[in-house]
N, C-alpha and C positions, 0 to 999 in steps of 0.2 A: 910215532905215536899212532895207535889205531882209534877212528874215529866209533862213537858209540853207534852209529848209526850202521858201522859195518860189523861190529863186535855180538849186534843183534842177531844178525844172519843167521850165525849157527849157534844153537846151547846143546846142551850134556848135561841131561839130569835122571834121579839124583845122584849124588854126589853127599858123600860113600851109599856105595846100592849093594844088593844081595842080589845075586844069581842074573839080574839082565837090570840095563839100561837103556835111554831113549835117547835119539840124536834128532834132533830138530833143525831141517837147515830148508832155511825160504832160499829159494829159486826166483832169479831175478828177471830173467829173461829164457822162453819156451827154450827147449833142445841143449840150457845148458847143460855143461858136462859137472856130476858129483861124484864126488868118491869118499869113502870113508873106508880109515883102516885101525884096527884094534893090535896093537902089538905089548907082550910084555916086557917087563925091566931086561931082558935079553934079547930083546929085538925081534925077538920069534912073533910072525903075522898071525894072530889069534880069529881074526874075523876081518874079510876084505869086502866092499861092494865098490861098486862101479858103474855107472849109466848115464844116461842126457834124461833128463827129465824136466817138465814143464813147468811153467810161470806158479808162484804159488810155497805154500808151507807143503813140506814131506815130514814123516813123522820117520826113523827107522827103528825099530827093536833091536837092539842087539844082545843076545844071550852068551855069554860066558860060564863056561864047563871048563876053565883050566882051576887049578891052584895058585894062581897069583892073585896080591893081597892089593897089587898095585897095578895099573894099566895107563901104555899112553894111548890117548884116542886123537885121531889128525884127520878133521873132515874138511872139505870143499866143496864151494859151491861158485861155479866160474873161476874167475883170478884171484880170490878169497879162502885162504887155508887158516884155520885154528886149530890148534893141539892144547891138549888138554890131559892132565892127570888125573884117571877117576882112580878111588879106592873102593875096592871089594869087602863089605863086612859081612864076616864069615857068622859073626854073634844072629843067635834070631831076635 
């Protein structure tokens, strides 16, 4: 069971987005290690980041230029990973 207090950490919104999304992941402690990766329903790495970054809320933009309707996103922050399924609507 994962606690809400860790479930907080990181979001992905919105959900279903056009053209780019935000990943929000609080840093718990200075120099930890984040990473986030955007891959689609075929595994293919769509967008990758990586770094140590400080105590505190990160915001990341992530823009999506493929043709997938569907995306898994899998962010970290320390020993804390979520994955998430956003959908891309293509409607304006």
């Amino acid at each position: 069971m994962v606690s809400t207090q860790n479930e907080n950490l990181i979001t992905m919104i919105p959900n279903p987005f056009k053209g780019s999304f935000t990943v929000n992941i609080k840093v718990l402690a200075d120099s930890d290690p984040v990473s986030l990766m955007v891959y689609d329903l075929t595994g293919r790495l769509l967008y990758e980041y990586q770094g140590k970054e400080e105590f505190g809320m990160h915001k990341y933009n992530v823009p999506v230029n493929s043709g997938a309707s569907m995306l898994i996103v899998k962010a970290c922050s320390g020993s804390y990973c979520k994955s998430q399924k956003m959908i891309q609507n293509e409607m304006q």
